[in-house]
Gaussian input, Z-matrix of N, CA and C with variables (Angstrom, degrees):
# hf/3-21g

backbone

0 1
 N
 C     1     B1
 C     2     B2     1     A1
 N     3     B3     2     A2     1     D1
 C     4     B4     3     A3     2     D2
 C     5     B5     4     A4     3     D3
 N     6     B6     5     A5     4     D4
 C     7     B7     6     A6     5     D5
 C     8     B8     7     A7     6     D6
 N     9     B9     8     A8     7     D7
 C    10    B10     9     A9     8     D8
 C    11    B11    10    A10     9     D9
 N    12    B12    11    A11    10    D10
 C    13    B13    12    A12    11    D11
 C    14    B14    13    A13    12    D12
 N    15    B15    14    A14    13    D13
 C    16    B16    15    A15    14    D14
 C    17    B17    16    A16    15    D15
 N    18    B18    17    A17    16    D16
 C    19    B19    18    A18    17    D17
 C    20    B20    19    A19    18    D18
 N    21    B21    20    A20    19    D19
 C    22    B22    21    A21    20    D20
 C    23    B23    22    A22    21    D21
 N    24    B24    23    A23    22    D22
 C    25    B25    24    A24    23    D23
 C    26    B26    25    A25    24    D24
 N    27    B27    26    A26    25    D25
 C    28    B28    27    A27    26    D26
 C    29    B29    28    A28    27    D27
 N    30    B30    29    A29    28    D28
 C    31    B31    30    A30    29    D29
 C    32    B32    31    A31    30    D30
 N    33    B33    32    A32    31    D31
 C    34    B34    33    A33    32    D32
 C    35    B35    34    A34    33    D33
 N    36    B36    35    A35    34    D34
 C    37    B37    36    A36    35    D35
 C    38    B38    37    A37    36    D36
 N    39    B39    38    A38    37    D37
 C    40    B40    39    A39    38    D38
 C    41    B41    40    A40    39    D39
 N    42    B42    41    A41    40    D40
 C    43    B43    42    A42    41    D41
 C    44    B44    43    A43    42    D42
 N    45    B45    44    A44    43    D43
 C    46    B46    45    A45    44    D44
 C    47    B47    46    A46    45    D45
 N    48    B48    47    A47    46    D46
 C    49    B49    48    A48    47    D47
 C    50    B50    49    A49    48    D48
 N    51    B51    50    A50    49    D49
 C    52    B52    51    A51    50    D50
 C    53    B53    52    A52    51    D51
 N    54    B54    53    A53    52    D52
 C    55    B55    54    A54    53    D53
 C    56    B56    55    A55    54    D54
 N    57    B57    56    A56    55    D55
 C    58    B58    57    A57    56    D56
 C    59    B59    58    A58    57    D57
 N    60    B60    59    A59    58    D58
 C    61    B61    60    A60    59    D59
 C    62    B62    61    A61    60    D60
 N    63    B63    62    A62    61    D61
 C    64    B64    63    A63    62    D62
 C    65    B65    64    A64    63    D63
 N    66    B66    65    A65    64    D64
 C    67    B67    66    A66    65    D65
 C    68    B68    67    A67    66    D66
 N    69    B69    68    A68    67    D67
 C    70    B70    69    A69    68    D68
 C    71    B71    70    A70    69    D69
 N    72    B72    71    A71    70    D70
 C    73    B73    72    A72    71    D71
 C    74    B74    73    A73    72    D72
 N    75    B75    74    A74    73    D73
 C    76    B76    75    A75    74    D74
 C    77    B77    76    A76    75    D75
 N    78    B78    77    A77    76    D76
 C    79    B79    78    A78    77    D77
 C    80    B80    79    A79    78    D78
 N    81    B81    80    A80    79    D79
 C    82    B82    81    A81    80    D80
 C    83    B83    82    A82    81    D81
 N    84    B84    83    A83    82    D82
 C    85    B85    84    A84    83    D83
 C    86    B86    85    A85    84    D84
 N    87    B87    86    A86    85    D85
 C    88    B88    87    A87    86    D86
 C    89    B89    88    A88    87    D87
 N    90    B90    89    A89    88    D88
 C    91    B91    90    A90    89    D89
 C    92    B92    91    A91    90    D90
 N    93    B93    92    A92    91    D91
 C    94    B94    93    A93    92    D92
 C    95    B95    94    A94    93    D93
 N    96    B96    95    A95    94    D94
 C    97    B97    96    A96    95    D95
 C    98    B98    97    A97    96    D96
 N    99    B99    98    A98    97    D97
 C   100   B100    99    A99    98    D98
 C   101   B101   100   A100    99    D99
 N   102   B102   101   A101   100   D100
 C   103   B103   102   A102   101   D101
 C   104   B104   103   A103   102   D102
 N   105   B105   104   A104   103   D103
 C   106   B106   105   A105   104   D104
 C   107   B107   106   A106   105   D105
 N   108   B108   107   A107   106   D106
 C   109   B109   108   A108   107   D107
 C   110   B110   109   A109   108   D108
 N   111   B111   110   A110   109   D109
 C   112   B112   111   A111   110   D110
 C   113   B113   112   A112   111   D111
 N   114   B114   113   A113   112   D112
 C   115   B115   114   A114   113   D113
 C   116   B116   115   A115   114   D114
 N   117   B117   116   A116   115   D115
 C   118   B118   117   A117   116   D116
 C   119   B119   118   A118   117   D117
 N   120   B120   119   A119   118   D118
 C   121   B121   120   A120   119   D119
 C   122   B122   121   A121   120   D120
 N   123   B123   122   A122   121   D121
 C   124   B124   123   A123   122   D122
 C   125   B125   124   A124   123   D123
 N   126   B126   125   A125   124   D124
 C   127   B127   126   A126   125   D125
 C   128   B128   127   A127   126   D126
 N   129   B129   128   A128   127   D127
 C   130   B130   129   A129   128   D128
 C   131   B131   130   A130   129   D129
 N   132   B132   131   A131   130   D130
 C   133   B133   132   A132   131   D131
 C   134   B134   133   A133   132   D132
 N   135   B135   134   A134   133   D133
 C   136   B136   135   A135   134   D134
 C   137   B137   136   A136   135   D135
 N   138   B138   137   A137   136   D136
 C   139   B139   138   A138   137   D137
 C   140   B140   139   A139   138   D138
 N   141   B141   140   A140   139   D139
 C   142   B142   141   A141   140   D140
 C   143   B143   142   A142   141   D141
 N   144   B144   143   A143   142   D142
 C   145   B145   144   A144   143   D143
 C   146   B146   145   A145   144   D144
 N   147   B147   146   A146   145   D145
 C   148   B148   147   A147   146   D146
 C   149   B149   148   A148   147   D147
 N   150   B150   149   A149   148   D148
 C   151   B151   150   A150   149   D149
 C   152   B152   151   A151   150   D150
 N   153   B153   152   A152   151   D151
 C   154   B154   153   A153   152   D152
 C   155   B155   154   A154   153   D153
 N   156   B156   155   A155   154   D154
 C   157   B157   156   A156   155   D155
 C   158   B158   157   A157   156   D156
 N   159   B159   158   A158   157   D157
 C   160   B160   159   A159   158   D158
 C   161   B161   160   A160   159   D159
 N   162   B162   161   A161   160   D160
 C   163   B163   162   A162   161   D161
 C   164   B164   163   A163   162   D162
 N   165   B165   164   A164   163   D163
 C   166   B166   165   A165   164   D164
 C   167   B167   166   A166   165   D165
 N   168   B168   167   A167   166   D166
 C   169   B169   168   A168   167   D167
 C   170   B170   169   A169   168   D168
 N   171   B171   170   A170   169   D169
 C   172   B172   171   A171   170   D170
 C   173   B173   172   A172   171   D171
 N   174   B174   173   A173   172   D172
 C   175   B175   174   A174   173   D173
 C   176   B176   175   A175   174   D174
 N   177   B177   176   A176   175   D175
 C   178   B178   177   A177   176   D176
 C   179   B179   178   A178   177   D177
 N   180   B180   179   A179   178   D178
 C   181   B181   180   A180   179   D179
 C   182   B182   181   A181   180   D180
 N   183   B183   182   A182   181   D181
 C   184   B184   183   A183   182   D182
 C   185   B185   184   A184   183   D183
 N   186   B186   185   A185   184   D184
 C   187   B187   186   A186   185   D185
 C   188   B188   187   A187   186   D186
 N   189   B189   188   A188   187   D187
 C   190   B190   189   A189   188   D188
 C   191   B191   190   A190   189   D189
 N   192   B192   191   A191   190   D190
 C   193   B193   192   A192   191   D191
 C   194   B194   193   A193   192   D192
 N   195   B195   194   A194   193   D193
 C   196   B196   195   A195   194   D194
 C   197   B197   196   A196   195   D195
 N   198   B198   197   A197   196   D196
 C   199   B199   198   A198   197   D197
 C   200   B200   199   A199   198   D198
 N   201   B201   200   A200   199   D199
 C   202   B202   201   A201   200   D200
 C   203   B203   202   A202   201   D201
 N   204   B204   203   A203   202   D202
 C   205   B205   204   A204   203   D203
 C   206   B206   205   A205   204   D204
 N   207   B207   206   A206   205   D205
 C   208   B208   207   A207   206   D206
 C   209   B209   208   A208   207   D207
 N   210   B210   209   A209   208   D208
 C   211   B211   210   A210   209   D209
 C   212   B212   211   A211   210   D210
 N   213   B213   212   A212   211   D211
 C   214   B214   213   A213   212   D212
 C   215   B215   214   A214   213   D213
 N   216   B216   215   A215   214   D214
 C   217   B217   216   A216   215   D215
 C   218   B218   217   A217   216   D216
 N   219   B219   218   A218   217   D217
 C   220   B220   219   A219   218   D218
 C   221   B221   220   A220   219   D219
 N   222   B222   221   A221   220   D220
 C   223   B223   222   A222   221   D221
 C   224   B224   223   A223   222   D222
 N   225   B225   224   A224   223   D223
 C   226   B226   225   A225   224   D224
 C   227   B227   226   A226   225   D225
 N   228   B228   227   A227   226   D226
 C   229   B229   228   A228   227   D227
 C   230   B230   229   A229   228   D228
 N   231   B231   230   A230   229   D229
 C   232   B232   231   A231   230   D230
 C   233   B233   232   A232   231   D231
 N   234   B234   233   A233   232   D232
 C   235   B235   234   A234   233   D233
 C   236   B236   235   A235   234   D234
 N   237   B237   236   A236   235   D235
 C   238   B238   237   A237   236   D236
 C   239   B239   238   A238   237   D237
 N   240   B240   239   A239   238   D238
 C   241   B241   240   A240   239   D239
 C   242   B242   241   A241   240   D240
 N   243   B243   242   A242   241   D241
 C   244   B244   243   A243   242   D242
 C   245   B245   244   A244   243   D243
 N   246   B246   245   A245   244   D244
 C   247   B247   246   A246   245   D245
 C   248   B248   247   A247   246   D246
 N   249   B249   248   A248   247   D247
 C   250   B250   249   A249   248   D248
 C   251   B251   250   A250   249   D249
 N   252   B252   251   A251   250   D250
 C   253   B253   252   A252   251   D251
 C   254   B254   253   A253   252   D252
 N   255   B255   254   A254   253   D253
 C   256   B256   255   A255   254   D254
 C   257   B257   256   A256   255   D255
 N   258   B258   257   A257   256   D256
 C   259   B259   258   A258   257   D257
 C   260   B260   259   A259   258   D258
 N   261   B261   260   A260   259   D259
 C   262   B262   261   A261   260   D260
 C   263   B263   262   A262   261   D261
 N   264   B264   263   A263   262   D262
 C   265   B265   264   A264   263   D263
 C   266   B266   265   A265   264   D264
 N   267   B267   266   A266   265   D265
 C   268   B268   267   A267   266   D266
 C   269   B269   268   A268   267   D267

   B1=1.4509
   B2=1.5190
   B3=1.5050
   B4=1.6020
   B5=1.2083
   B6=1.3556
   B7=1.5700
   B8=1.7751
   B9=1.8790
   B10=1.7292
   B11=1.5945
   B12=1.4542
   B13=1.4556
   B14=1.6502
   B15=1.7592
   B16=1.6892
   B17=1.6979
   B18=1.3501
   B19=1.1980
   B20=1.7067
   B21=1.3235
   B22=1.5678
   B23=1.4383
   B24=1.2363
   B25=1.6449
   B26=2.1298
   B27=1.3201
   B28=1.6386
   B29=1.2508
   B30=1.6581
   B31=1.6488
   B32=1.2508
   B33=1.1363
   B34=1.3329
   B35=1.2281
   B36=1.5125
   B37=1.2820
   B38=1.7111
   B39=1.5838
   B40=1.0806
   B41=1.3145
   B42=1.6877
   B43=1.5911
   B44=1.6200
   B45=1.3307
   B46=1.8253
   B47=1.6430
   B48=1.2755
   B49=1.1824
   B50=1.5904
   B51=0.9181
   B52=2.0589
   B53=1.0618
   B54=1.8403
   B55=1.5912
   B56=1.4008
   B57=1.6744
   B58=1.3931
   B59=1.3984
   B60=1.2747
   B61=1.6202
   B62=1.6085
   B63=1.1236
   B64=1.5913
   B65=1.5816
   B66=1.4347
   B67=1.2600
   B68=1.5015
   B69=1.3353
   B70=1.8887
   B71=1.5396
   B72=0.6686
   B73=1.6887
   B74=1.8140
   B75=0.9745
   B76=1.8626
   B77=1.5399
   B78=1.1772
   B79=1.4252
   B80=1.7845
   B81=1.1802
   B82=1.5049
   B83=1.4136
   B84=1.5402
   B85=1.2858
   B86=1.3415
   B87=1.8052
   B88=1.3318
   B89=1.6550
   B90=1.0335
   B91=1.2471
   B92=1.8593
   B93=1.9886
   B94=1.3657
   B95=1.8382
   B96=0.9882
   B97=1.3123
   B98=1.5608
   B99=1.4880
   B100=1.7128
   B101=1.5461
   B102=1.4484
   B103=1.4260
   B104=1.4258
   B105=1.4919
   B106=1.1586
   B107=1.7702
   B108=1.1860
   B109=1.2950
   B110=1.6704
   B111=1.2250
   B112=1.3706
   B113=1.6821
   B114=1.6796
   B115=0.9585
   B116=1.7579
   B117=0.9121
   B118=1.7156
   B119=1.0315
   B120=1.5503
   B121=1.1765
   B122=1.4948
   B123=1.2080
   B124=1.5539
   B125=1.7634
   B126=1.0475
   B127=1.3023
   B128=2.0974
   B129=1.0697
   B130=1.5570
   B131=1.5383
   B132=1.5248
   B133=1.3377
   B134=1.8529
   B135=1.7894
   B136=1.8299
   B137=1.8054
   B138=1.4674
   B139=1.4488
   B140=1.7233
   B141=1.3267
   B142=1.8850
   B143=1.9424
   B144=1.1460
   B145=1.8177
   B146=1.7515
   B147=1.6003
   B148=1.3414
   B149=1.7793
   B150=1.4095
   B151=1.3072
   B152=1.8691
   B153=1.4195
   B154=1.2032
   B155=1.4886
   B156=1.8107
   B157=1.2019
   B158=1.7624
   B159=1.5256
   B160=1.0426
   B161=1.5104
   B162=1.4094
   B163=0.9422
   B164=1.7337
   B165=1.1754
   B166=1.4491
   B167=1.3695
   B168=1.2684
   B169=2.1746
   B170=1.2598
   B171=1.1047
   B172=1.3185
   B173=1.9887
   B174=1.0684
   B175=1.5983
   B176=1.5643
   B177=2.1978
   B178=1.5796
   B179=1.7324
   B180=1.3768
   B181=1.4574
   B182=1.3704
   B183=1.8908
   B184=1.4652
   B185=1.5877
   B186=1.6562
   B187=1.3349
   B188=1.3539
   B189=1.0663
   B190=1.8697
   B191=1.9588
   B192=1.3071
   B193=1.6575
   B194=1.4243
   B195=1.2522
   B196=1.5967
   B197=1.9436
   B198=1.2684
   B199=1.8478
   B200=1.6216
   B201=1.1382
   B202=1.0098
   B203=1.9512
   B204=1.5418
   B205=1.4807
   B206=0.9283
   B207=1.5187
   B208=1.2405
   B209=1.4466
   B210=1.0043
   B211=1.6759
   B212=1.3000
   B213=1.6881
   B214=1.3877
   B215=1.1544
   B216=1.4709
   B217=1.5883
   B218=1.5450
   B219=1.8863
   B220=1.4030
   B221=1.0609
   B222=1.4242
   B223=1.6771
   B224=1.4999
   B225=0.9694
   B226=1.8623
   B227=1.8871
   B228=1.3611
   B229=1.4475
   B230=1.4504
   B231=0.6733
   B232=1.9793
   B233=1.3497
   B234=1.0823
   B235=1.5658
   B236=1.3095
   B237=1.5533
   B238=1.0739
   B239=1.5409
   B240=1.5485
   B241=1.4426
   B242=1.3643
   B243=1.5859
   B244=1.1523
   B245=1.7234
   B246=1.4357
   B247=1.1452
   B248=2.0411
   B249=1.3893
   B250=1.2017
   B251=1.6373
   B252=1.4653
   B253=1.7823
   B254=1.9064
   B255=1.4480
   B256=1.1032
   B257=1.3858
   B258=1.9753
   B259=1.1841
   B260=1.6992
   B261=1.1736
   B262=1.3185
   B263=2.3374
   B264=1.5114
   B265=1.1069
   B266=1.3918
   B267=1.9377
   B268=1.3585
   B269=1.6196
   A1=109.90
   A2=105.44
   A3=92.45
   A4=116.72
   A5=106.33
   A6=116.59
   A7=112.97
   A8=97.07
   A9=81.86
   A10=129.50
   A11=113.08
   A12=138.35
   A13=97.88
   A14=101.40
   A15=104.75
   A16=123.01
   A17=120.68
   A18=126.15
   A19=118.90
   A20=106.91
   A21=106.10
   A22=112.99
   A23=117.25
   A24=101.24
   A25=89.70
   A26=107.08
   A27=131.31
   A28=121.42
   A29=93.70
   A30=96.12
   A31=116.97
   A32=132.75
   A33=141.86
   A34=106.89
   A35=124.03
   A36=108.00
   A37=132.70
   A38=110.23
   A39=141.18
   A40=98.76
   A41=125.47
   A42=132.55
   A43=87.30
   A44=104.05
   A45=122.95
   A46=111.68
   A47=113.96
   A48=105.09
   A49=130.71
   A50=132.94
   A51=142.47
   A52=72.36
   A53=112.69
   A54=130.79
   A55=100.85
   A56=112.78
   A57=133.00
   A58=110.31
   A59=110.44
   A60=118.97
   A61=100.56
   A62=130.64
   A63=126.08
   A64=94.14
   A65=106.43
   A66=117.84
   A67=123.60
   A68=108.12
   A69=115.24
   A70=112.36
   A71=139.69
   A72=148.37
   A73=82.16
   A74=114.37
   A75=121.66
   A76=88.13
   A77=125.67
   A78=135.50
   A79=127.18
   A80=146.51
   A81=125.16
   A82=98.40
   A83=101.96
   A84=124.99
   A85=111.22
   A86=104.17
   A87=117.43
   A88=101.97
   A89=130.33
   A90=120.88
   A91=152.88
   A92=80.78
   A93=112.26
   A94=128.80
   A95=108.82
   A96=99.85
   A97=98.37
   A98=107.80
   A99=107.44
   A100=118.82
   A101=114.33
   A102=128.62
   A103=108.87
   A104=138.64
   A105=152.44
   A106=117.79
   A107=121.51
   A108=135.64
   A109=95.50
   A110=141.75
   A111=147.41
   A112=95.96
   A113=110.27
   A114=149.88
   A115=153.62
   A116=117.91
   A117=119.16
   A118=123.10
   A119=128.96
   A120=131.39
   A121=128.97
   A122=132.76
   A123=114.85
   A124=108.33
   A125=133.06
   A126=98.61
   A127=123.88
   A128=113.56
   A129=122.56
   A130=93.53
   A131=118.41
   A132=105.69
   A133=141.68
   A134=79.06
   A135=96.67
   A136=116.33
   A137=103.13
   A138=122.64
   A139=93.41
   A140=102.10
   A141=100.54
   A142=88.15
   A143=101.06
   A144=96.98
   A145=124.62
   A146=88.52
   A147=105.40
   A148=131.87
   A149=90.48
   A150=124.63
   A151=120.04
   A152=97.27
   A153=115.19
   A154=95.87
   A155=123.65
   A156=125.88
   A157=101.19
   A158=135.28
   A159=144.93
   A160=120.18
   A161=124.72
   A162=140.31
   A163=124.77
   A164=114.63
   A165=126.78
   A166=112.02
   A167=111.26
   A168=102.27
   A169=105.02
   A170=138.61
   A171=135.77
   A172=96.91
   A173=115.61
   A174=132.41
   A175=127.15
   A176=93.86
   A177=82.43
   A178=74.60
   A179=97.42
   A180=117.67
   A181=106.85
   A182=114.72
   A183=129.48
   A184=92.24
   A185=119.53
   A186=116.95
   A187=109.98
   A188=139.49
   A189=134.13
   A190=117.10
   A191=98.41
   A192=103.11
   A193=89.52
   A194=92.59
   A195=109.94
   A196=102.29
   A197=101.40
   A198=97.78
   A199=104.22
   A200=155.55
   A201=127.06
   A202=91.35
   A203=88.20
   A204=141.02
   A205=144.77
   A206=114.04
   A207=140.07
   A208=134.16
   A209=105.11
   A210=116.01
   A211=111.35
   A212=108.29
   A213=134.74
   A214=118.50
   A215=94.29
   A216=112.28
   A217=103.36
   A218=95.01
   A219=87.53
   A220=134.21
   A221=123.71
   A222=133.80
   A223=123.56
   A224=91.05
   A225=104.08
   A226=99.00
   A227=118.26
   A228=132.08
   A229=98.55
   A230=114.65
   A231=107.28
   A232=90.19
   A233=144.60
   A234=125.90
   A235=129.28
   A236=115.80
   A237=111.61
   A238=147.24
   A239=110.10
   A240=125.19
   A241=116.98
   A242=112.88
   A243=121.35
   A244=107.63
   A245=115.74
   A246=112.44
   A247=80.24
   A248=123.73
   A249=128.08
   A250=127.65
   A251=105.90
   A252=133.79
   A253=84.70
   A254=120.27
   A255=111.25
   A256=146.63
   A257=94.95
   A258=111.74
   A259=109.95
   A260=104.38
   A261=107.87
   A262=101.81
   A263=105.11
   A264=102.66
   A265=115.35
   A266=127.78
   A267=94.04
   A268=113.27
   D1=132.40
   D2=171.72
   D3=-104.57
   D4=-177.80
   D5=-163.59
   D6=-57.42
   D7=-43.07
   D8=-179.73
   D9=-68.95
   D10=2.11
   D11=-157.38
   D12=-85.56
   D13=-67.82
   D14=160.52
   D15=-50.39
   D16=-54.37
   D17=169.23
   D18=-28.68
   D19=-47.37
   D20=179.33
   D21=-85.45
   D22=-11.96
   D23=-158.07
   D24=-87.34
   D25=162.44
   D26=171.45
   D27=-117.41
   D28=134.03
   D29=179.44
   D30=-92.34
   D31=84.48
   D32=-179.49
   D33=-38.91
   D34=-27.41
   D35=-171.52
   D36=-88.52
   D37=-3.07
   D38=-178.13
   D39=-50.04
   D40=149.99
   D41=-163.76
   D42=-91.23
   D43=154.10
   D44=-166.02
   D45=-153.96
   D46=142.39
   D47=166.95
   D48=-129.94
   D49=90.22
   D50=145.99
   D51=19.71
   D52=133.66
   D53=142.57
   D54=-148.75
   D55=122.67
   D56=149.12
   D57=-53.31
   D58=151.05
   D59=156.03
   D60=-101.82
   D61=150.74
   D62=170.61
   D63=-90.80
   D64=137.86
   D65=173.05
   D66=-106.24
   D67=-178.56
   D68=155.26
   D69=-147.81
   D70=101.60
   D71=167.05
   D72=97.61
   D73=64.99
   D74=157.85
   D75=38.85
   D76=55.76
   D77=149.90
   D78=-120.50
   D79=166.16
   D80=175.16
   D81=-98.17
   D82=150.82
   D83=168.89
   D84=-100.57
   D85=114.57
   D86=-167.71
   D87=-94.00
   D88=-6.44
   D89=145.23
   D90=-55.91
   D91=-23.79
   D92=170.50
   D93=-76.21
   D94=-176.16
   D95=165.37
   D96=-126.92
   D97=150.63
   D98=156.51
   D99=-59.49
   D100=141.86
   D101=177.45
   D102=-104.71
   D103=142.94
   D104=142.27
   D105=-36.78
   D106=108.65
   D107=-149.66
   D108=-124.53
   D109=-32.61
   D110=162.85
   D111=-169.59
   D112=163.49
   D113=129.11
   D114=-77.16
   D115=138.33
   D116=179.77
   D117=158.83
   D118=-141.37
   D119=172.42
   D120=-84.71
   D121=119.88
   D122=-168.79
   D123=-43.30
   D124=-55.57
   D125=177.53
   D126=-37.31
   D127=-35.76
   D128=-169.77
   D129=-70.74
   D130=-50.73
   D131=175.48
   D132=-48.67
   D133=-48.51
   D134=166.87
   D135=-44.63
   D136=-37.74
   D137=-148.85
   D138=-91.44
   D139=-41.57
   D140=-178.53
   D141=-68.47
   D142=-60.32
   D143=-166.25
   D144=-40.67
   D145=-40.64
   D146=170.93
   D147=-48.38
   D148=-27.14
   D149=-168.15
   D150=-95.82
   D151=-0.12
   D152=-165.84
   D153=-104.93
   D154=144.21
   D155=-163.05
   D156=-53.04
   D157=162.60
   D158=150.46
   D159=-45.01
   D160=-37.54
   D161=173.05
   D162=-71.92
   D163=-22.49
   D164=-177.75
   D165=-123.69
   D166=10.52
   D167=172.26
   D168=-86.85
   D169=-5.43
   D170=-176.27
   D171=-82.53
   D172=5.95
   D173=172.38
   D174=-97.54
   D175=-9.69
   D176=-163.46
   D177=-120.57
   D178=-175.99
   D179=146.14
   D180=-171.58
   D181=-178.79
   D182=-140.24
   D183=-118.18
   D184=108.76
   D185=167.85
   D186=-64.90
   D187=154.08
   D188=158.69
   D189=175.34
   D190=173.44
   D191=-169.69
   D192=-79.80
   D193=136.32
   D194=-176.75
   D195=-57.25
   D196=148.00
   D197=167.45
   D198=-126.56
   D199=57.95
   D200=-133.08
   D201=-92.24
   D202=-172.60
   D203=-33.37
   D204=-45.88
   D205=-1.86
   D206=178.92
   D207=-80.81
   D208=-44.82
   D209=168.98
   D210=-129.23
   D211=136.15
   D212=164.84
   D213=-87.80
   D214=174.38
   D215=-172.02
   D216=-53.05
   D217=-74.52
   D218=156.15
   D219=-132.13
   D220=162.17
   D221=-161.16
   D222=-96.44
   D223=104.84
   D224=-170.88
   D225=-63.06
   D226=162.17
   D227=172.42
   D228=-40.30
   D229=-43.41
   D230=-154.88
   D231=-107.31
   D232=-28.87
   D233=158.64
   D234=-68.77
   D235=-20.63
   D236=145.17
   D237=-88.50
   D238=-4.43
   D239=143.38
   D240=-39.46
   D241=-59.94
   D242=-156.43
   D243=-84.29
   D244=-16.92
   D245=-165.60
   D246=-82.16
   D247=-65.20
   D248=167.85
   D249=-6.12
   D250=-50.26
   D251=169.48
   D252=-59.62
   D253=-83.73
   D254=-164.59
   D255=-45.36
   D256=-15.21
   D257=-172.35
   D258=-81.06
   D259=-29.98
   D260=-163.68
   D261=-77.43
   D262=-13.65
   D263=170.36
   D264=-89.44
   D265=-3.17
   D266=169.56
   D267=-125.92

């Protein structure tokens, strides 16, 4: 196996944490801070987020140890969509 082969793959199983933004009219409050909404393994996180209306994930994102290049510190809505898309291919 070569190096760029390891480089891409994710450990889903790495500890992660659910963060709300507090909102007002289903917008974030940038005055606020994000709150801790659950804990676990980034896979459990993807899977709670996933699970969250279409309309309101743009409220959460995915605390976790960076993996790069692939995963950040933290995971914006659509990086965690996309990490979600990827999961289901490996």
């Amino acid at each position: 196996m070569g190096a760029s082969a390891t480089d891409s793959k994710v450990d889903f199983g790495v500890p992660a944490v659910l963060h709300k933004w507090p909102s007002l009219a289903n917008q974030r409050r940038p005055d606020r801070e994000s709150y801790h909404v659950s804990e676990g393994t980034l896979d459990q996180c993807i899977t709670a987020f996933m699970e969250k209306p279409p309309a309101t994930r743009h409220l959460y994102e995915i605390h976790t140890a960076p993996q790069p290049p692939l995963v950040t510190e933290i995971l914006s809505p659509e990086h965690i969509a996309e990490l979600s898309r990827l999961r289901e291919f490996l």
